[in-house]
N, CA, C and O atoms as a GROMACS GRO file, in nm:
protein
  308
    1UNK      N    1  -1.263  -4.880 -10.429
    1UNK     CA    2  -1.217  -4.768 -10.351
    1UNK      C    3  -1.068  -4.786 -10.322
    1UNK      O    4  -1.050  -4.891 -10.259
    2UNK      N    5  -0.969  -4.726 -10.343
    2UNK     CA    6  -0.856  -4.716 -10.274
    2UNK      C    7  -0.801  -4.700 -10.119
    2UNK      O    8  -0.820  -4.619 -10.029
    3UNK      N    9  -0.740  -4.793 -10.133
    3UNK     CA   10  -0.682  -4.827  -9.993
    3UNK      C   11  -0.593  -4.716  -9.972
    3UNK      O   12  -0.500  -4.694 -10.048
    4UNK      N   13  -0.624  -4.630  -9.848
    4UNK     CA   14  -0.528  -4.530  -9.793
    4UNK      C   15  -0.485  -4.554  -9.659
    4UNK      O   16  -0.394  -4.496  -9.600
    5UNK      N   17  -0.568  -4.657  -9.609
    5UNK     CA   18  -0.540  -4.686  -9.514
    5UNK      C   19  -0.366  -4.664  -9.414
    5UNK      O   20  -0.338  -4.621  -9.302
    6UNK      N   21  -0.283  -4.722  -9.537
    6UNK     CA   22  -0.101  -4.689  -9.491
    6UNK      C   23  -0.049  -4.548  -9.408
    6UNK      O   24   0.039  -4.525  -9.325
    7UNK      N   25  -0.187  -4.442  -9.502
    7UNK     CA   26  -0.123  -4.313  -9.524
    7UNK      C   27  -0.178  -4.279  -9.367
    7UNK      O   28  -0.091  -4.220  -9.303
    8UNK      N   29  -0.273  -4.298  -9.310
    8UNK     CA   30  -0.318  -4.282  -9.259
    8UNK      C   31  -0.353  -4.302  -9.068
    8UNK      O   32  -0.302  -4.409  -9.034
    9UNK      N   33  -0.402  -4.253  -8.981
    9UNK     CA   34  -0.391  -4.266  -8.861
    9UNK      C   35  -0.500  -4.406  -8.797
    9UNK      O   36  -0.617  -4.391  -8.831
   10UNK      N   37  -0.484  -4.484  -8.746
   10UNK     CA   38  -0.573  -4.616  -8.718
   10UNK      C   39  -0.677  -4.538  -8.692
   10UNK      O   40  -0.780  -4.582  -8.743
   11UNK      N   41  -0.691  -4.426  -8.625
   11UNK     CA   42  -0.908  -4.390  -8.612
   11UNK      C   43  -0.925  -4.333  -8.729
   11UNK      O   44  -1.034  -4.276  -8.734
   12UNK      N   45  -0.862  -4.324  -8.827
   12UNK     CA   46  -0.926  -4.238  -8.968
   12UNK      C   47  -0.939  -4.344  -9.080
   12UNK      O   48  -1.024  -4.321  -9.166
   13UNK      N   49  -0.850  -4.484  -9.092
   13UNK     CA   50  -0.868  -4.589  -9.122
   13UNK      C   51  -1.010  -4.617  -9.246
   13UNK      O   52  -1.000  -4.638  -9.366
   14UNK      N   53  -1.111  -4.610  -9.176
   14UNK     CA   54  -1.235  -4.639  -9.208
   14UNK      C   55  -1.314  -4.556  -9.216
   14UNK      O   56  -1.432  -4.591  -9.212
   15UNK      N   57  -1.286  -4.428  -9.229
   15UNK     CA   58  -1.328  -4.291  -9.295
   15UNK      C   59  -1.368  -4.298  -9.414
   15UNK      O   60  -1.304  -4.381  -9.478
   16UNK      N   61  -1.463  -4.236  -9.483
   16UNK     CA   62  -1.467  -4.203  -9.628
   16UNK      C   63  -1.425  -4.069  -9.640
   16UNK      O   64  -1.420  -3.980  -9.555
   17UNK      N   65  -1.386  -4.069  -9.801
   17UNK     CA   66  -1.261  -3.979  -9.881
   17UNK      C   67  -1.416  -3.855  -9.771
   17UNK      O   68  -1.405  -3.821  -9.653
   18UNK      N   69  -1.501  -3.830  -9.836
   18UNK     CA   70  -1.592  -3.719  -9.755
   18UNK      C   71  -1.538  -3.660  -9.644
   18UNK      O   72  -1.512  -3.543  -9.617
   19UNK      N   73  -1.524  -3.813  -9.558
   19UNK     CA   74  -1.504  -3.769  -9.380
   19UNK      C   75  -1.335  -3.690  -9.361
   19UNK      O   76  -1.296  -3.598  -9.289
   20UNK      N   77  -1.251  -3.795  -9.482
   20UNK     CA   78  -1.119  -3.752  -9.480
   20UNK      C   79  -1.076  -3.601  -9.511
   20UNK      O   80  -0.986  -3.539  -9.454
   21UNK      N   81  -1.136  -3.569  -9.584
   21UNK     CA   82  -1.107  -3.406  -9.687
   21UNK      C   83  -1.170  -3.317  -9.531
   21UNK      O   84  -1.142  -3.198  -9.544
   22UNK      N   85  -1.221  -3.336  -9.435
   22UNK     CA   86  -1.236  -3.240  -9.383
   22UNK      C   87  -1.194  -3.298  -9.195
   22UNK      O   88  -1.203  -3.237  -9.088
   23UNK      N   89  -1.153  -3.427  -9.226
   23UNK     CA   90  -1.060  -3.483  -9.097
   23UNK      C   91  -0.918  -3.358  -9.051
   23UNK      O   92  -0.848  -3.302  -9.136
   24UNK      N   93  -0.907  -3.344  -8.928
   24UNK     CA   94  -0.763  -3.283  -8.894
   24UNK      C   95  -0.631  -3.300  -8.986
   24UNK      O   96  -0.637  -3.379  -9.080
   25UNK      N   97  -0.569  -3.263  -8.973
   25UNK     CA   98  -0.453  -3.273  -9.059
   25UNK      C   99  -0.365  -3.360  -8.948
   25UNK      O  100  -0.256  -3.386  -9.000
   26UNK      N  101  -0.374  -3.408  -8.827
   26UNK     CA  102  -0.269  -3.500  -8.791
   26UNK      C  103  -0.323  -3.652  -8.819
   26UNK      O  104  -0.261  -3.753  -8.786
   27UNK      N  105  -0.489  -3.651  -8.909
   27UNK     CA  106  -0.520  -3.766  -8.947
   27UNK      C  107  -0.414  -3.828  -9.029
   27UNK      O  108  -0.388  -3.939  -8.982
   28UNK      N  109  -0.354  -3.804  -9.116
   28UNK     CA  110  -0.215  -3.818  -9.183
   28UNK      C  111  -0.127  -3.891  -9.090
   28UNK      O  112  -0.098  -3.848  -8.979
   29UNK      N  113  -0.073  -4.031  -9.152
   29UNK     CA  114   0.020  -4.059  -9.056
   29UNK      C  115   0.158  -4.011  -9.018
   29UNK      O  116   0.245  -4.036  -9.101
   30UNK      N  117   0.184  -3.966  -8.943
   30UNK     CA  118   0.337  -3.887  -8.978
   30UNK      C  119   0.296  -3.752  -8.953
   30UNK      O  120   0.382  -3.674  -8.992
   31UNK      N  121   0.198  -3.698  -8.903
   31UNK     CA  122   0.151  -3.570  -8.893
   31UNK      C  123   0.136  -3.572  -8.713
   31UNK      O  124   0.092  -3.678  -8.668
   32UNK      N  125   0.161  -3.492  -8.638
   32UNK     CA  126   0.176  -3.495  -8.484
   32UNK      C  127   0.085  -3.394  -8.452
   32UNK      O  128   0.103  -3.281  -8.497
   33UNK      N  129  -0.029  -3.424  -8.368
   33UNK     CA  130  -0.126  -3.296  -8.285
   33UNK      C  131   0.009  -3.189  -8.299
   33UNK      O  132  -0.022  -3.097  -8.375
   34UNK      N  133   0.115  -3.179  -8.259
   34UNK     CA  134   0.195  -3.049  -8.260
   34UNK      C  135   0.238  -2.997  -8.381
   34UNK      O  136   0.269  -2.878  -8.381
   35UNK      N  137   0.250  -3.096  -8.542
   35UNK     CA  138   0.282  -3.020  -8.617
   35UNK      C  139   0.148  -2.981  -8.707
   35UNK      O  140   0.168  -2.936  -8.820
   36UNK      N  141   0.020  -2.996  -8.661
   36UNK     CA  142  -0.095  -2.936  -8.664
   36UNK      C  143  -0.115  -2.847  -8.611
   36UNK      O  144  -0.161  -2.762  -8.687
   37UNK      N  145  -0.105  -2.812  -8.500
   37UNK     CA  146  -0.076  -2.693  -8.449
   37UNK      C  147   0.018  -2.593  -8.488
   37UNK      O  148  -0.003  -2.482  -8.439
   38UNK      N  149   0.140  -2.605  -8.582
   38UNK     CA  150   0.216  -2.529  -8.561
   38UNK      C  151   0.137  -2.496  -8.754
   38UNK      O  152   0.120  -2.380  -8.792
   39UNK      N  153   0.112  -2.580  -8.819
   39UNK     CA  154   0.017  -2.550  -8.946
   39UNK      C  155  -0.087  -2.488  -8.933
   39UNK      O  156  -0.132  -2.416  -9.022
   40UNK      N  157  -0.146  -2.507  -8.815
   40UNK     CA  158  -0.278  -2.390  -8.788
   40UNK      C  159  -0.231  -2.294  -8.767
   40UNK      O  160  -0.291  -2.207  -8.830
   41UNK      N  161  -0.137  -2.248  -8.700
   41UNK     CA  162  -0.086  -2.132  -8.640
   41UNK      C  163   0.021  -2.042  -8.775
   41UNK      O  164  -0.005  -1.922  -8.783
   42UNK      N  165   0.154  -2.104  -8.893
   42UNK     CA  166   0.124  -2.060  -8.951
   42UNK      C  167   0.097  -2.039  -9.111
   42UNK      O  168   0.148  -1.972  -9.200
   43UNK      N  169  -0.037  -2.157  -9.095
   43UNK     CA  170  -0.119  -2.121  -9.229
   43UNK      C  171  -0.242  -2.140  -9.267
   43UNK      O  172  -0.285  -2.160  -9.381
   44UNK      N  173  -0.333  -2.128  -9.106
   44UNK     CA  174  -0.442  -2.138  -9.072
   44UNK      C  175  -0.502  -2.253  -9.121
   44UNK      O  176  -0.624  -2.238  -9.111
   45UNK      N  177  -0.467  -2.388  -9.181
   45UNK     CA  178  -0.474  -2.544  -9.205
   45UNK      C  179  -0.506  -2.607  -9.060
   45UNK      O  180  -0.432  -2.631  -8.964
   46UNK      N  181  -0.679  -2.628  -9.086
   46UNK     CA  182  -0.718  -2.715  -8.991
   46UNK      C  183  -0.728  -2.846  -9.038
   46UNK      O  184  -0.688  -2.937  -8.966
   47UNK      N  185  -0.781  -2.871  -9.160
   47UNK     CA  186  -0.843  -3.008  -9.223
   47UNK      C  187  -0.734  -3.082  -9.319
   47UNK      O  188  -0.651  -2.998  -9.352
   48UNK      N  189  -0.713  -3.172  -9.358
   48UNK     CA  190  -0.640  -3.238  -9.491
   48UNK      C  191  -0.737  -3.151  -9.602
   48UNK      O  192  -0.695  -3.157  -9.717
   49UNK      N  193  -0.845  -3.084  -9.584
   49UNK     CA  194  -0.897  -3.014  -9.759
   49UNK      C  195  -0.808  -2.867  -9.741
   49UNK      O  196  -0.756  -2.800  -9.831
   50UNK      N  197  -0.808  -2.844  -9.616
   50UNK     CA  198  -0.756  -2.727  -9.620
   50UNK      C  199  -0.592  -2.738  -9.672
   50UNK      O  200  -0.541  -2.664  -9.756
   51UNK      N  201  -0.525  -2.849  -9.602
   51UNK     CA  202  -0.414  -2.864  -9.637
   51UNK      C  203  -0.355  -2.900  -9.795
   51UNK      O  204  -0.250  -2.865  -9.850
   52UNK      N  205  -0.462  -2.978  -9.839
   52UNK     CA  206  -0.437  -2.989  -9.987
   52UNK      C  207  -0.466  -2.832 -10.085
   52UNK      O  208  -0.409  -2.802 -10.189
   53UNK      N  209  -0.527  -2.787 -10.044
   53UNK     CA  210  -0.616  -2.673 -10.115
   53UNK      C  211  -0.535  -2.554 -10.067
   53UNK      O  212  -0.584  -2.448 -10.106
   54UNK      N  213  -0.450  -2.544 -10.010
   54UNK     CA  214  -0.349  -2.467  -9.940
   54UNK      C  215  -0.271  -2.384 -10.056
   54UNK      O  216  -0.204  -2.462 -10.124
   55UNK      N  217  -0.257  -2.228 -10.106
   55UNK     CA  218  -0.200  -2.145 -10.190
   55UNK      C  219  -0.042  -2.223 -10.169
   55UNK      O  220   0.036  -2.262 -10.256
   56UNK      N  221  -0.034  -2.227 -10.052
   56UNK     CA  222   0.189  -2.254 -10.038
   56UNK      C  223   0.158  -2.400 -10.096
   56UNK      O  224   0.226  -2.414 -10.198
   57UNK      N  225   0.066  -2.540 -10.065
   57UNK     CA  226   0.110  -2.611 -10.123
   57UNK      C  227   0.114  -2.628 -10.264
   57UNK      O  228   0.195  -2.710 -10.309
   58UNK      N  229   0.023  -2.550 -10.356
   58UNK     CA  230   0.008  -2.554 -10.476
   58UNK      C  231   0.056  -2.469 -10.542
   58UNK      O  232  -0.014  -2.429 -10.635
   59UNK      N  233   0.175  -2.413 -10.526
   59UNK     CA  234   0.270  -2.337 -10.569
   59UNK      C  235   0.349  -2.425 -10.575
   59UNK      O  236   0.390  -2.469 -10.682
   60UNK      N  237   0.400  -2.486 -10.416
   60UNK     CA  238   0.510  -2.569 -10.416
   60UNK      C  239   0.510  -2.686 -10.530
   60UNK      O  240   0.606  -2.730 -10.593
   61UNK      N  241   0.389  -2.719 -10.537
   61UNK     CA  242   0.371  -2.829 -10.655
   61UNK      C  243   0.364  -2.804 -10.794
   61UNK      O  244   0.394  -2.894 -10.871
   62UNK      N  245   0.318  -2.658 -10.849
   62UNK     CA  246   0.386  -2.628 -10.968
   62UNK      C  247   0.512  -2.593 -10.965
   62UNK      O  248   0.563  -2.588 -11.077
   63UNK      N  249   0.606  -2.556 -10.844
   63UNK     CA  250   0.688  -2.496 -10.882
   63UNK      C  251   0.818  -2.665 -10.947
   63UNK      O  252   0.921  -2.683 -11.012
   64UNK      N  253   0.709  -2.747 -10.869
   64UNK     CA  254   0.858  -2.943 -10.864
   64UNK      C  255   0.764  -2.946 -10.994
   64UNK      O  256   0.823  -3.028 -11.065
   65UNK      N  257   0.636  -2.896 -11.077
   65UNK     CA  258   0.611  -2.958 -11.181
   65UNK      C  259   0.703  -2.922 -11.307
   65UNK      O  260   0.775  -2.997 -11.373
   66UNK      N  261   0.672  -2.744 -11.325
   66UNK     CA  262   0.787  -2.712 -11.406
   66UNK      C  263   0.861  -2.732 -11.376
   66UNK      O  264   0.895  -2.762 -11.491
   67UNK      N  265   0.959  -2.756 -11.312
   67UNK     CA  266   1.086  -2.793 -11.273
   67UNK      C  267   1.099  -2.916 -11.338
   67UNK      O  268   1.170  -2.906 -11.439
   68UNK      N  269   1.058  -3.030 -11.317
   68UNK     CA  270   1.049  -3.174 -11.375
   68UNK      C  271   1.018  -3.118 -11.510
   68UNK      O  272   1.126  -3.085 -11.560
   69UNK      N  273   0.922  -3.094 -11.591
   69UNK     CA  274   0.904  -3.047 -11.715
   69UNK      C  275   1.026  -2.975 -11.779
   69UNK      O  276   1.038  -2.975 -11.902
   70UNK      N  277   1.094  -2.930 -11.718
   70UNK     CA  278   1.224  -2.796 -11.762
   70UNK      C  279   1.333  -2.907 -11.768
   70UNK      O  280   1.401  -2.909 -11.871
   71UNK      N  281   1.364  -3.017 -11.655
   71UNK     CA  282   1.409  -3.094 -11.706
   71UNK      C  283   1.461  -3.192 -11.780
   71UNK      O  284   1.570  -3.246 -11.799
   72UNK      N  285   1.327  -3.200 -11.825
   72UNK     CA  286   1.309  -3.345 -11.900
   72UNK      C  287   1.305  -3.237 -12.057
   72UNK      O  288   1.364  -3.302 -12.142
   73UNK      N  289   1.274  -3.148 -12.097
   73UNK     CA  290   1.335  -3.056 -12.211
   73UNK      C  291   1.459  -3.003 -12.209
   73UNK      O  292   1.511  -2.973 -12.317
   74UNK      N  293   1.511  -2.988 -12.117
   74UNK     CA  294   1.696  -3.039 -12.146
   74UNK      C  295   1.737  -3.159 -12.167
   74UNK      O  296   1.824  -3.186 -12.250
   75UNK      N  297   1.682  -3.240 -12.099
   75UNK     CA  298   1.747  -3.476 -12.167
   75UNK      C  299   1.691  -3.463 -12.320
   75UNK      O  300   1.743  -3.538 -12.404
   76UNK      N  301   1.607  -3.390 -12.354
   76UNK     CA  302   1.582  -3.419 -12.517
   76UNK      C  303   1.645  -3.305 -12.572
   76UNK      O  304   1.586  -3.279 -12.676
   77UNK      N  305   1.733  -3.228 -12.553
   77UNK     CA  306   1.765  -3.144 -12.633
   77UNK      C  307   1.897  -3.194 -12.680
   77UNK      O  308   1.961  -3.132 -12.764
   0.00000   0.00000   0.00000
């Protein structure tokens, strides 16, 4: 199993990936009850599944994929 432990808040620690995908989103370390709140409020993201599974984040992540891809076909051209 992978250690996520780093990423993570000391009570979520010893969670399984199960418990995690539907844990709060300030389970995340670096994530604050307030900037959970301000993600619920606006992009209705209660959980880390919601947050991964999120339309804005998976845009944002094709948009750095092509981007990296578009790059790296200009260094070979």
């Amino acid at each position: 199993m992978a250690d996520m432990s780093k990423h993570l808040d000391k009570a979520f620690e010893s969670k399984s990936f199960e418990e995690l995908a539907d844990a709060p989103v300030d389970a995340l370390e670096g994530v604050s009850k307030t900037d959970a709140e301000l993600l619920l409020k606006a992009f209705n993201i209660h959980t880390m599944r919601d947050l991964a599974e999120s339309k804005f984040v998976l845009r944002a992540q094709a948009s750095v994929n092509l981007a990296r891809v578009h790059a790296g076909k200009k260094k070979a051209a």
